[in-house]
C-alpha positions in Angstrom: -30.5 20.4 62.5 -28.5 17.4 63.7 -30.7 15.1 61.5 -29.6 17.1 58.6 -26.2 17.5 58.9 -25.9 13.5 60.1 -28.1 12.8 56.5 -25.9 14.9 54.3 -22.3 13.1 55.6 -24.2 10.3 55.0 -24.7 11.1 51.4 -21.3 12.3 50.6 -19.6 9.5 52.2 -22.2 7.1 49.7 -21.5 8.9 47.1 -17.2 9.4 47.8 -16.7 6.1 46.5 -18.8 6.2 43.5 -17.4 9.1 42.2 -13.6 7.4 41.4 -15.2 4.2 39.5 -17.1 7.1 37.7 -13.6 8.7 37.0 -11.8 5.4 36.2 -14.4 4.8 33.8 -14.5 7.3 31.6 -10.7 7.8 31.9 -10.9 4.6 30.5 -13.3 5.6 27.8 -11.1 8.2 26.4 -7.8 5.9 26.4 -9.9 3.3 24.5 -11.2 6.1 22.0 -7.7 7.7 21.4 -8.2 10.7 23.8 -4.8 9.3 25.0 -3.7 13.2 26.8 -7.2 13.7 28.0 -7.5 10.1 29.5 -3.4 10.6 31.0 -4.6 14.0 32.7 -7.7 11.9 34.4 -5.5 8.8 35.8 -3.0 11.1 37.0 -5.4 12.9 39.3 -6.7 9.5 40.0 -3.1 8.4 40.8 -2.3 11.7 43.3 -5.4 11.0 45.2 -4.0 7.7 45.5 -0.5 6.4 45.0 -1.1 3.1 45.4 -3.6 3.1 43.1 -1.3 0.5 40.5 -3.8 0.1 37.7 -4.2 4.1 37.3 -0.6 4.0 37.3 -0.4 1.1 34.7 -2.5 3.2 32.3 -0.6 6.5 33.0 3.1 4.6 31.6 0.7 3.1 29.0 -0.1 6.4 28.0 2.8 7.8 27.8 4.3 5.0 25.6 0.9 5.5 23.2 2.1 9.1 23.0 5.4 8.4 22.4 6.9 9.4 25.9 8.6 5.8 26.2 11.3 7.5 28.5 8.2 8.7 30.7 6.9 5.7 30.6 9.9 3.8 31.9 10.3 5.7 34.6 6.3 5.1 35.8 6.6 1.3 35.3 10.5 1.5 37.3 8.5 3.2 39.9 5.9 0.3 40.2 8.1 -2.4 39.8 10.5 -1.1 43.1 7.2 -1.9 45.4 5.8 -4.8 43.3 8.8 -6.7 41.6 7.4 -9.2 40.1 3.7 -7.3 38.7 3.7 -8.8 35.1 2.2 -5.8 33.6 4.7 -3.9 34.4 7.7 -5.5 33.7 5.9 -6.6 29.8 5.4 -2.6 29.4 9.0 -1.9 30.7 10.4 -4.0 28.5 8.5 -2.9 25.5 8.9 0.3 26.1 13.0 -0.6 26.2 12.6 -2.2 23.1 11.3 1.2 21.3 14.2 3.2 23.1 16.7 0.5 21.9 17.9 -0.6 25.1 18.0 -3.8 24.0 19.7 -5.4 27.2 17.7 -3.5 29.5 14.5 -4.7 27.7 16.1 -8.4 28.1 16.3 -8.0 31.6 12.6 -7.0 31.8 11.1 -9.6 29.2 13.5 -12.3 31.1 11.9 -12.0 34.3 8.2 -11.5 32.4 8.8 -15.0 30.7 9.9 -16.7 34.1 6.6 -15.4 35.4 4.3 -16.3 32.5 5.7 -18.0 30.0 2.4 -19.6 28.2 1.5 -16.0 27.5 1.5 -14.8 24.3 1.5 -10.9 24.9 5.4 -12.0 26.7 5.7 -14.4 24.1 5.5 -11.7 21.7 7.5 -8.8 23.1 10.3 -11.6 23.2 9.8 -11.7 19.2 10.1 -7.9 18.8 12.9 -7.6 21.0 14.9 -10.5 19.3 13.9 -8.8 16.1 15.1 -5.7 17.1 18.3 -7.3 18.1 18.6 -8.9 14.2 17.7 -12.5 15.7 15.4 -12.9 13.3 15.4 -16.7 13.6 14.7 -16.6 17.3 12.4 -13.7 17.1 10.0 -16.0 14.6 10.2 -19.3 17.3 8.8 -17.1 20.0 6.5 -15.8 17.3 5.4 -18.9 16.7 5.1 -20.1 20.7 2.7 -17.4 20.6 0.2 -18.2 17.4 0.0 -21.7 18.5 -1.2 -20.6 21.8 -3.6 -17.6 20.9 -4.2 -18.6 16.7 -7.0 -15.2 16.4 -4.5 -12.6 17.8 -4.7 -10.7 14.4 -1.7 -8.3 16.1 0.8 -11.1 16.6 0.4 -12.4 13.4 0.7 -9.6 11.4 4.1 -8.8 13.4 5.1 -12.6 12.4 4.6 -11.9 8.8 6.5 -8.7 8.5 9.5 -10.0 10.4 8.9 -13.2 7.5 8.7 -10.6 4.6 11.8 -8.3 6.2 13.9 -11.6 6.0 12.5 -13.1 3.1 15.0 -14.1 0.1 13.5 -11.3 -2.5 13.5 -11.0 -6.3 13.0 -7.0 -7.7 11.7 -6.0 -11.2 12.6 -2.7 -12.3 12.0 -0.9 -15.6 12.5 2.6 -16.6 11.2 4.7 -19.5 13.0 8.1 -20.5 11.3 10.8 -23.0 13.9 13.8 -23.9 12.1 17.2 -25.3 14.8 17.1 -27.8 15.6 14.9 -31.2 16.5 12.1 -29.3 15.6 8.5 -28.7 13.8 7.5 -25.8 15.5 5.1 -23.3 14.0 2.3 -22.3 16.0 0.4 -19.3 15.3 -3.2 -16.9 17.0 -4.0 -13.9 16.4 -7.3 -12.2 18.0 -7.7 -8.7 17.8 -11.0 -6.1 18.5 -10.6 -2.6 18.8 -13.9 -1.1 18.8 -14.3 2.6 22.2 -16.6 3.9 21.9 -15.9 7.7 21.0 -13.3 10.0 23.6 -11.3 9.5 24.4 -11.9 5.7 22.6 -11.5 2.3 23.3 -12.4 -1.3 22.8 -9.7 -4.3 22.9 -10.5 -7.7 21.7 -8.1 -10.4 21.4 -7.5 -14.1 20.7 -4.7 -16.0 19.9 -4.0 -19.8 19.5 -0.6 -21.5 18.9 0.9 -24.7 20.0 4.5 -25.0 20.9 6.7 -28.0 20.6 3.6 -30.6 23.2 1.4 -28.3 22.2 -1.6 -26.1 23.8 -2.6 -23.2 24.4 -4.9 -20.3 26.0 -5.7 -17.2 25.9 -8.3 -14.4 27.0 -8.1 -10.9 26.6 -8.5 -7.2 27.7 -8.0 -3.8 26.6 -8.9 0.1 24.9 -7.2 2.4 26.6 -7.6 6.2 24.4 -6.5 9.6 27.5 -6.0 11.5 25.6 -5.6 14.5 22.6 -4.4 15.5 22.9 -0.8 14.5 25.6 -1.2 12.0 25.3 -2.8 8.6 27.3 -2.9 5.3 26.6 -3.3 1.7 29.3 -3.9 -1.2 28.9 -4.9 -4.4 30.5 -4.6 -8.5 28.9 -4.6 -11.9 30.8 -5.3 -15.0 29.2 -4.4 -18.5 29.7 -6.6 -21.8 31.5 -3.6 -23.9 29.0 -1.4 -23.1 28.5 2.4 -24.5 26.4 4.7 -22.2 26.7 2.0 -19.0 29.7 1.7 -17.0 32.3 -1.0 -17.7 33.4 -1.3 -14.1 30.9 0.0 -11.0 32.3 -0.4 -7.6 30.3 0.6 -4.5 29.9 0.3 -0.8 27.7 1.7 1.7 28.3 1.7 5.6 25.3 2.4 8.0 24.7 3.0 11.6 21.5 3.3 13.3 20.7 5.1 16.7 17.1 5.6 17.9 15.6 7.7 14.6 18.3 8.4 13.0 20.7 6.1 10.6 23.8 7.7 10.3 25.9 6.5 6.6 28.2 6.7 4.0 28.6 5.9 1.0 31.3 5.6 -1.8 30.6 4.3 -5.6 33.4 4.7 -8.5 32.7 3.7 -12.0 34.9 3.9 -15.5 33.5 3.8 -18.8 34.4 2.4 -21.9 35.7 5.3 -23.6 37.9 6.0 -20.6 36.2 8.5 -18.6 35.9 7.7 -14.7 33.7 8.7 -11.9 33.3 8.6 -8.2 31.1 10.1 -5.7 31.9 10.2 -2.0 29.8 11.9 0.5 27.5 11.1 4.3 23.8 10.2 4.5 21.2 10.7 7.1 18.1 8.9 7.5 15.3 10.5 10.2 12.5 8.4 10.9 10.4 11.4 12.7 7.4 8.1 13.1 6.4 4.9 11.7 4.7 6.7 9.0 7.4 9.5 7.9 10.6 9.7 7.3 13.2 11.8 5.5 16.4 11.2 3.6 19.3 13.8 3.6 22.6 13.4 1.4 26.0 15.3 0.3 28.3 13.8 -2.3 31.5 15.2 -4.0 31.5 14.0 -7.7 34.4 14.5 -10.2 34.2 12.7 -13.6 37.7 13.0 -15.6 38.4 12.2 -19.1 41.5 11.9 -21.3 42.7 15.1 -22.4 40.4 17.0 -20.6 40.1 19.2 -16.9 38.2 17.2 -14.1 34.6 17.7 -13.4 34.4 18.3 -9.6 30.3 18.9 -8.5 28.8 19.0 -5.3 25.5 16.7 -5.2 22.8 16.9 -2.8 19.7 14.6 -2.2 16.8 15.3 -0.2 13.5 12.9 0.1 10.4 13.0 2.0 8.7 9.8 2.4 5.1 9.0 4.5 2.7 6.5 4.7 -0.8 7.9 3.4 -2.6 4.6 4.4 -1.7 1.2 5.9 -0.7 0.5 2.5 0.2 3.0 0.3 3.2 5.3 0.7 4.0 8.3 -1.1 7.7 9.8 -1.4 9.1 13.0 -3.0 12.6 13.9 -3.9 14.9 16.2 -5.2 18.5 15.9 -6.3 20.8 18.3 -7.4 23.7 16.9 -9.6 23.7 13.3 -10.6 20.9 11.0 -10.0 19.6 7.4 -9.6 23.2 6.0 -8.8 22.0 2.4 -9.3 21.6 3.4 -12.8 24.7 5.0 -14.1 24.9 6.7 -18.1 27.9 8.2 -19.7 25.2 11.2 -20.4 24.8 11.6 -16.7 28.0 11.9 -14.7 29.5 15.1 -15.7 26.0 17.2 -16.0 25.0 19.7 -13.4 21.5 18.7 -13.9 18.4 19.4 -11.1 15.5 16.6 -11.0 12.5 16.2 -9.4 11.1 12.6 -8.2 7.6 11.4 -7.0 7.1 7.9 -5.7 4.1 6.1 -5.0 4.3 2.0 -3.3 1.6 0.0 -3.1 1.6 -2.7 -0.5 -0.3 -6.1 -2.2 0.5 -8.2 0.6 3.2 -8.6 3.2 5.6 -10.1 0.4 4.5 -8.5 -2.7 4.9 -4.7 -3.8 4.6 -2.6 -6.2 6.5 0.9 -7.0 5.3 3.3 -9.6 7.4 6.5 -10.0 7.6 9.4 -12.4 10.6 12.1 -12.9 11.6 15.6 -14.1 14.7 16.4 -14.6 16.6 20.2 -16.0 19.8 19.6 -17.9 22.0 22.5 -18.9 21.1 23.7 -22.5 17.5 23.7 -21.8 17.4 19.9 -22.4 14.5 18.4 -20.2 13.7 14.7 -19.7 10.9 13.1 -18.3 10.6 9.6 -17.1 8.6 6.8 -15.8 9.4 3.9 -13.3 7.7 0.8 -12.3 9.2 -1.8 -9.8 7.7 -4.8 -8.6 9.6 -6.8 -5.4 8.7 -10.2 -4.7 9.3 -11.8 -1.0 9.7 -15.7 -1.0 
């Protein structure tokens, strides 16, 4: 009886050990596979069986930033860094995970101390370029970008985050042309907008735009431009004028501006735009945005603008307007949006026949991604005027990065 019970501790304490490396494996399995809950559920056990078990407590704040718990995974990598201050795989996931929460000095702090420890490594190398990024150092950002590449050339990861920091920044030239059908005896309206958005610093930009159309048997044109100011890192601000050569249908004077401020997923704005036509009737719109990016992959677009539109001799034209859009990325390149606005639409596009109607419009976008520099927009509209007048159109816009 003694044999037996000394042979069976025997075996369990042989097999004891063999079990955890069993656990850590396939925990390990299911992180690599995607399984990320199933995988965190399997470190954490292996983590309360053993606290100081650090690289079950790596993957656990690994985890939770893969599932979008970054505040979760703050605290885990906190927690490791207080007994091993200077463990590198920590303080790299603490500041990345920073970095997503917009902490942006905290992250510093982190990636600081990360570099000191390993400079010549381009995982450091290159959570220094997203943080700098992130801060709107976009100059910076690409240097430690570079550091990295030159020291790991096949990290596909780091060079695709190099080239959309280079496209983001990129000076920019934007074809746009629309086509408009009306169900009713009435010419079609064929309009082209071309737009450069040249890069001057970090914090400034360059517009200059033109813009022909042919409506109702008149062609027009104006010319224009404005800047575009990053105020700081979550504030930015665009203003800009277009002037028309005696136009008809297109204003003769089109002021805007547009203030914007960013916190986590949300970007808070609003935006003001007055324009007067030739035949003296004005129009200005005033009202607050709100941009929700729920993910990388969707986002949606809320707004409320007070119109009026007066004219000589007659009552103003006061309208409420509201805008909602749904945008999502379908596949790494192509994104589909959908829209609808009640009251007047496309306000980079102005008409006389537009600013006093109480009109309801429907808008599906698709965008192709080319390359990191080069894409392509192809839209189509619906939109209800009063009177039963309905209009359909088409869009196509292609943006070049250089």
């Amino acid at each position: 009886m003694i044999l037996i019970s000394t042979a069976i501790l025997g075996l369990t304490l042989l097999a004891s050990p063999q079990q955890v490396p069993d656990q850590r494996a396939e925990a390990e399995r299911l992180a690599n596979s995607g399984s990320y809950e199933a995988a965190l559920k399997q470190f954490q056990a292996l983590a309360a069986a053993n606290p100081d078990d650090i690289p079950s407590r790596l993957w656990i704040a690994r985890l939770h930033a893969k599932l979008g718990q970054s505040e979760h995974a703050v605290e885990v990598y906190r927690s490791i860094l207080a007994t091993q201050p200077d463990n590198l795989d920590a303080l790299l996931g603490l500041g990345n995970s920073l970095v997503t929460l917009d902490r942006l000095r905290e992250a510093s702090d982190a990636l600081m101390r990360a570099e000191k420890l390993a400079g010549d490594r381009p995982e450091v190398l290159a959570a220094q370029g997203r943080l700098h990024a992130s801060a709107n150092h976009t100059t910076l950002a690409l240097a430690y970008y570079n550091r990295a590449m030159t020291i790991d050339p096949s990290n596909n990861d780091i060079r695709a985050q190099a080239e959309a920091l280079r496209a983001a920044r990129a000076h920019r030239l934007e074809l746009d042309y629309d086509f408009q059908h009306f169900d009713v005896d009435a010419e079609d309206t064929h309009a082209g907008t071309v737009i450069l958005n040249a890069r001057l610093s970090d914090a400034v930009r360059l517009v200059a735009e033109g813009q022909v159309d042919q409506l109702f048997g008149t062609n027009d044109q104006r010319v224009g431009g404005g800047f575009e100011f990053a105020l700081s890192r979550n504030a930015h601000l665009n203003v800009g004028a277009l002037a028309g050569f005696d136009p008809v249908y297109l204003p003769s004077s089109d002021f805007y501006t547009q203030f914007g401020y960013a916190h986590r997923k949300a970007t808070w704005g609003v935006l003001f735009r007055r324009a007067g036509f030739e035949d003296d009737t004005d129009f200005w719109i005033l009202g607050p945005e709100l941009t929700v990016r729920f993910s990388d992959s969707f986002e949606t677009f809320i707004a409320y603008y007070r119109g009026n539109t007066s004219r000589v001799a007659q009552e103003d034209i006061e309208a409420d307007n509201v805008v909602i859009r749904l945008s999502g990325a379908v596949t790494k390149h192509f994104r589909l949006g959908a829209g609808y606005t009640h009251g007047v639409d496309r306000l980079d596009w102005l008409t006389l026949d537009r600013v006093a109607l109480e009109s309801d419009t429907i808008a599906l976008r698709g965008n192709f991604t080319l390359t990191p520099f080069v894409s392509l927009e192809l839209g189509y509209d619906f939109q209800q005027r009063p009177a039963d007048v309905n209009v359909s159109r088409a869009r196509a816009g292609l943006t070049f990065g250089f």
